[in-house]
N, C-alpha and C positions, 0 to 999 in steps of 0.2 A: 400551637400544633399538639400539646403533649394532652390537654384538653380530647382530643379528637381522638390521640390512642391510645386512653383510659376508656373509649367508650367503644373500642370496634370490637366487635363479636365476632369477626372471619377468621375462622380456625381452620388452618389445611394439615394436613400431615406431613412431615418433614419429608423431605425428597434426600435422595440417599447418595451420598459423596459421588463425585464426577472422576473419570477414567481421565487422566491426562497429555496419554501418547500413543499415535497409534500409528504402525507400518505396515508397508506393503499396499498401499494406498494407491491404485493408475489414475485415477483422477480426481483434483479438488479444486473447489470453483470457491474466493473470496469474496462478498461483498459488505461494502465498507457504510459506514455511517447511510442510516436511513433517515431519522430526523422526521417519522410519521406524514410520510409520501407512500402511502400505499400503491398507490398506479404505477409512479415509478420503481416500486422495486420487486412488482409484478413483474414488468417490462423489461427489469435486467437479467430476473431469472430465468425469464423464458426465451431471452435470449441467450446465455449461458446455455442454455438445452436442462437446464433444472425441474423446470414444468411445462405437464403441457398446455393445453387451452384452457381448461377446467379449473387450473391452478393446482392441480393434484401432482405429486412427483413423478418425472420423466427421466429420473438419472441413473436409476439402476444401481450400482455400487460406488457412484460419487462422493466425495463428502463433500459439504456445503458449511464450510466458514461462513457466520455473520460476525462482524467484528466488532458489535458493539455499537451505541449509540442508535438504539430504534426509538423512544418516546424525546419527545419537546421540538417544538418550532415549524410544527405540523400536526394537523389533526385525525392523521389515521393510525397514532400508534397502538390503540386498542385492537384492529383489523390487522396490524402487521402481527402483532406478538399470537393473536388466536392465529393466526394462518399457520407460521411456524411452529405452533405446537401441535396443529396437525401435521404438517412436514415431518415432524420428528418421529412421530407414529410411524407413516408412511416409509420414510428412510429406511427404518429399521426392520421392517416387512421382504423391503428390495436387497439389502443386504450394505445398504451404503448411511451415511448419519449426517446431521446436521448440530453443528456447534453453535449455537446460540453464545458468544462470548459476552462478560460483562463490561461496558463501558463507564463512562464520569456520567452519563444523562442516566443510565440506571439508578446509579447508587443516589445522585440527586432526588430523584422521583421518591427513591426507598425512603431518602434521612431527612426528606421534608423540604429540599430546596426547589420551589418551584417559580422560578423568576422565569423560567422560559418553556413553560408549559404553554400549548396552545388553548384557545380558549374551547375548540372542537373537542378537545381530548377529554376537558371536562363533557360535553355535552352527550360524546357518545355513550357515558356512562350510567345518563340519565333513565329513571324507571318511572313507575307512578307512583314509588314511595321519595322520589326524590326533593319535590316541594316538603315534604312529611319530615325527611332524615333533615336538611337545610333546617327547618325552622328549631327542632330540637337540638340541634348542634348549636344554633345563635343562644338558647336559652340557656344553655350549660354555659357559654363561654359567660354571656350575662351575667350570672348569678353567682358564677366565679369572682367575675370585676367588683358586683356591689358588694361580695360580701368582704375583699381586700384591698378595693381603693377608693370605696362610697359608690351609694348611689348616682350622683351626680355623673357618674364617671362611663354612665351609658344611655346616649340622651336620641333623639330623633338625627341631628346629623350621624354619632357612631352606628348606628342604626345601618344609614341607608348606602354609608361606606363599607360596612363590613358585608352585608351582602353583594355591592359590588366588585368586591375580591375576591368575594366567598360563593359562586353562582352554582346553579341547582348543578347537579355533576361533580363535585368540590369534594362532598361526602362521600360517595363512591370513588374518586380517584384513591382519598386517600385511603379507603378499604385495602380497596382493589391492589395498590405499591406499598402497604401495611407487611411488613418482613414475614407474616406469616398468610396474607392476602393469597389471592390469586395469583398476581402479577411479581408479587416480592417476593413468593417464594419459590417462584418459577425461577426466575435471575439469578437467586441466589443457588440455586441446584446446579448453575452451568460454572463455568471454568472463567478465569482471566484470560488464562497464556496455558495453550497448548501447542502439541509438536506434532507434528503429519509428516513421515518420512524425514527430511531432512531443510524442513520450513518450520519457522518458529510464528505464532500469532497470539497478537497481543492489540489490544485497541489502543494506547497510546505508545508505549514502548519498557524497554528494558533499561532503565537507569541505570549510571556507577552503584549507587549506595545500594542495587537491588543483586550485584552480580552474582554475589554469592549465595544467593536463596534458591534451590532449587525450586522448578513448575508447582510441585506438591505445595510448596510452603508458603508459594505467592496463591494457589490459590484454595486453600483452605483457610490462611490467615484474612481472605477476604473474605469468604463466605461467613467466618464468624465474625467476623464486624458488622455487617450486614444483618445478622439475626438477633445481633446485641440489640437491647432493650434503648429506648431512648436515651441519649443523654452519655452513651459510652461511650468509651474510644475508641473513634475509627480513624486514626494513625495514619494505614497506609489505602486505605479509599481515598482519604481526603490531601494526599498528600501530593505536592506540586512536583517529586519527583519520581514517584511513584507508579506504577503499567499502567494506571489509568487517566492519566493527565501526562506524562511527560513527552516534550517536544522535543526533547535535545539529538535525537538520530536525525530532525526533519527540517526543522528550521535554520535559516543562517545556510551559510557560506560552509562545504567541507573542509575538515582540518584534520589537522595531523595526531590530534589528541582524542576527537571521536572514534575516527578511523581507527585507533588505537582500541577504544572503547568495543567496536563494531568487531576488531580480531577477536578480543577477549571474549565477548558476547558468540562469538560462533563457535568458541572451541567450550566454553561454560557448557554450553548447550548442545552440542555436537550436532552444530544444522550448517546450512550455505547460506540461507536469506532470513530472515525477520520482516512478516508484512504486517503494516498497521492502518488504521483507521486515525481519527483524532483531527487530522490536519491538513483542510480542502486548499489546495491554490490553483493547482494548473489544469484541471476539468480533466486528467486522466491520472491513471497510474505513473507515480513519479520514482523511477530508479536514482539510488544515489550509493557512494560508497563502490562504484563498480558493482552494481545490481546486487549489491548485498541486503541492502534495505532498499523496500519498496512502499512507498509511501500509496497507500491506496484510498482512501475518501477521496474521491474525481468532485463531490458534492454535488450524489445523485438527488437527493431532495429537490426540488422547487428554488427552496428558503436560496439555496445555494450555486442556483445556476441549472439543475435538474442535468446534470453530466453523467452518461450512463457508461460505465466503465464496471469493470471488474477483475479480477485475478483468474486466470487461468493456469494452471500445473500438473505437466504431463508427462511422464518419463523425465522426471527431473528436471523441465524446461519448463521456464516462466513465460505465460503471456497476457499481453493488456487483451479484454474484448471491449471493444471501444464501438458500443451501440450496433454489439455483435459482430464484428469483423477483428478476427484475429492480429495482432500484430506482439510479434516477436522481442521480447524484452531483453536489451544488450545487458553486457556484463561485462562491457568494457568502457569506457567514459568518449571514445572513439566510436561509438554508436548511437549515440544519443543522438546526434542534429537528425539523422536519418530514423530514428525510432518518433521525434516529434514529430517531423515532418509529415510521415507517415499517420500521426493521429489526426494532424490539422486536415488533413487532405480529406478524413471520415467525418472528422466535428470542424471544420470551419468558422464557426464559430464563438471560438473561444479567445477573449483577447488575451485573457492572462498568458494564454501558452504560444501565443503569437508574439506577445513581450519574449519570452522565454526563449522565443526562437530564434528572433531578431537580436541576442545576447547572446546567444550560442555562434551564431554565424560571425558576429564581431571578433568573438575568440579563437576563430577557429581561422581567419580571415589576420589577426595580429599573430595566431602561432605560423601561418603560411607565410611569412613575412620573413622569420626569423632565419640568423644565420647558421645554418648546419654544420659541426666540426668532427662529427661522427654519426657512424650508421643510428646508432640510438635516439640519437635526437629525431628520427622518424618514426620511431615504436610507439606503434597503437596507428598511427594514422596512414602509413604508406607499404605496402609489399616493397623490395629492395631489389631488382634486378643488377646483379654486376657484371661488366665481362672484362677482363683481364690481356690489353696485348691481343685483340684480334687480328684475323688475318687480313678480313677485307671491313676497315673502321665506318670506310665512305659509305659502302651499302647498307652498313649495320643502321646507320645514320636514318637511310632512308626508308628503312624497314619499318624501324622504330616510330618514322612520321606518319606512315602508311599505316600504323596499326594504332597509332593515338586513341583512339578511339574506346578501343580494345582494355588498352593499359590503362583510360582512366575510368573506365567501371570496374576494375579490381582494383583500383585504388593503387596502381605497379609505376614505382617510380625509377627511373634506370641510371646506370651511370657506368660510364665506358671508360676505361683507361686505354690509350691510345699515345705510343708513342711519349709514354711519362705524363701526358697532359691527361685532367679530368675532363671528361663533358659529360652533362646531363640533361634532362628534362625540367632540370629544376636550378639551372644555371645561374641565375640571378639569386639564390641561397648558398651556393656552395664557399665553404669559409676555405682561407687560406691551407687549412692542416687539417681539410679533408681529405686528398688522398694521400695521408702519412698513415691516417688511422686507419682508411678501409686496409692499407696495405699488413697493417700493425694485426690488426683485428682476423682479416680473411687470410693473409700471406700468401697471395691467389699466384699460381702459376702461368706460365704464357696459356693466352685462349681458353682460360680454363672460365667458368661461367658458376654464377653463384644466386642463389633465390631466397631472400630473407624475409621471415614472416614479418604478421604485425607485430608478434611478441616478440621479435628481434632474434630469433632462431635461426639457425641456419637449415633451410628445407631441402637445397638439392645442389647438387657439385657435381659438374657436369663438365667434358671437354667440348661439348658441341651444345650448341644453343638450336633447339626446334620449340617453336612459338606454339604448335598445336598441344605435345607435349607439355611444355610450361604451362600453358592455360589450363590442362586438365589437369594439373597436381595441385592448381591454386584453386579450381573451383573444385574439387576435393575436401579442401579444408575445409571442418566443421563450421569459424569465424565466416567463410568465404560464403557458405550454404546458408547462416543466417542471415546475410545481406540478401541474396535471393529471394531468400523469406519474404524478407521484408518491404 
């Protein structure tokens, strides 16, 4: 490779350090790994309401995240990268921008790793001087060989393999992702990890060893790696723990030590969520962490299932557009079966997230199982109706059955004390020294009645129970309004 840029003559003008944070922002729209799927990420933008028909900007003052990952494993990354640098023109005319972030398929393309270029990507780059550059690039590399490992050492077999590696397009890619190319030093002019209000982006994520670097320092330490001359150190491009490869917010099972990681990373940074690219599994946007991180490569490409998904963020509130219909991203781990659900139902599908779902309902299905010894042990998945020493229990009884209905689409589960004894709706959970603790907990006086959120709050203390009343303080609740949503 070092051959080939000794000899490139594409000289650009340096592009001038990248802004890193911007607020006051009402709308940004993320989309994650493209992988040189041109059609499809037409098709996510203009679904998004990004472009219109034309493919010219539709957004007005939007910003437009890409997160990294447009060239290798598809053949249209030359047609995505010039689109977008029209876009970015345009953005900036309407009053709104477009972040080009740098992903691991960048920096690869930039430092010569091309194991997973498409063979298109070469082709598009093709001209009529490309038979021309090909055969004078074989000569150079030739003449290099005989003159430091013998002649012998370039015979008719290395020949006809090295232009099969080497195919017309070969010379121009690497112009073109040459660090001061077209395409290199386009990349290199944008940002790793920026912040939009109170969202952090990053294409693969924020590691421990990185906590303490401020945005600035992650990424102008990339940029000059990038422009480094062959053969330098690029430390943190290449590094497996590093914003552009690291997996550790996304992969595996949550714990109690990322989680840890995930607090630290919000308060370093002073945001609510971190959205990435990097890491496709379940065809849509994956919340984890109590929607603190949001895993977004759906794996719009082809290569990866062609999952047209994307990040939506509006007044502070996160959502999936999942092949343009809106759905509501929980922020609590009691919302997820119903946030999947809600995407199978648009993308049908998808097995992966049908696995996913059929694992969620199992857990959810072993936590309905278990024995309750406190109001807590319902937090996050039940509203809590209590009433206290009513007067007429019998009716209460039958009210209660008459309105089942009612109570299990607020998720409202009840529990009566009567005459010392517990009864509930959920009787077959009720542990021994459950009402020791409702009584510990609420200290409820006679007939007095009590409404406990999902967050285990206490929402309303009442001496009279009116079911219309209750309903309208429960579907009040912001948690209560994103189930609606959704």
């Amino acid at each position: 490779m070092r051959f080939l840029l000794l000899c490139l003559a594409v000289l650009m003008a340096p592009f001038t350090a990248a802004q890193s944070d911007w607020q006051g922002v009402e709308r940004v729209v993320a989309v994650a790994d493209l992988h040189g799927d041109y059609d499809n990420y037409i098709t996510v933008l203009r679904q998004a309401g990004v472009i219109d028909r034309r493919g010219r900007w539709d957004a007005g003052k939007t910003h437009l995240v890409q997160l990294g990952d447009v060239p290798d494993r598809g053949p249209d990354s030359d047609k995505i990268i010039r689109h977008l640098m029209k876009l970015e023109e345009q953005a900036e005319k309407a009053g709104g921008k477009v972040h080009p972030l740098i992903g691991n398929h960048e920096v690869m393309n930039i430092t010569g790793d091309l194991r997973y270029v498409h063979p298109g990507e070469y082709e598009a780059l093709t001209s009529r001087n490309s038979k021309r550059l090909q055969e004078n690039y074989f000569e150079r590399v030739a003449a290099y060989l005989k003159e430091n490992k013998g002649k012998d050492s370039v015979d008719e077999a290395f020949r006809e393999q090295w232009f099969k590696e080497h195919p017309r397009g070969f010379v121009e890619h690497r112009q073109h992702w040459h660090p001061e190319g077209q395409f290199g030093a386009w990349v290199a002019s944008h940002n790793t990890v920026i912040r939009i209000n109170r969202s952090l982006f990053v294409h693969g994520g924020i590691g421990p060893d990185y906590l303490k670097a401020s945005m600035e320092d992650i990424n102008d330490t990339v940029r000059e790696e990038l422009r480094a001359p062959d053969g330098a150190d690029r430390r943190v491009v290449e590094d497996e723990e590093g914003p552009l490869w690291y997996r550790g917010l996304i992969m595996g099972e949550e714990t109690d030590k990322i989680a840890a990681h995930v607090d630290a990373l919000m308060e370093r940074f002073d945001v609510d969520r971190i959205v990435m690219g990097h890491t496709p599994g379940f065809g849509t946007v994956v919340p984890r962490y109590h929607g603190r991180v949001l895993a977004a490569d759906s794996g719009i490409a082809e290569y990866y299932g062609g999952n047209l998904a994307s990040v939506l963020i509006e007044n502070g509130q996160a959502f999936t557009l999942q092949s343009g219909e809106r759905v509501a991203i929980p922020d609590e781990d009691a919302g997820l079966l119903a946030y999947y659900r809600a995407i199978d139902k648009i993308s049908p599908d998808i097995n992966n997230l049908k696995v996913l779902i059929q694992r969620l309902e199992a857990a959810e299905a072993a936590e309905g199982s278990a024995m309750l010894h406190e109001l807590r042990d319902l937090q996050w998945t039940h509203r809590v109706l209590v009433i206290h020493e009513p007067e007429a229990s019998d009716q209460l009884r039958d009210v209660f059955r008459d309105n089942r209905e009612a109570f299990d689409e607020r998720r409202l589960a009840w529990f009566m004390i009567a005459d010392g004894e517990l009864q509930s709706n959920l009787d077959g959970r009720v542990g021994r020294d459950l009402l020791e603790n409702i009584r510990i907990q609420l200290n409820p006086a006679v007939n007095e009645v009590f409404l406990v959120g999902l967050d285990g709050g206490v929402k309303l203390r009442d001496k009279t129970l009116d079911l219309n009343a209750l309903y309208a303080t429960i579907d009040a609740m912001p948690m209560r309004r994103a189930e609606v949503r959704r």
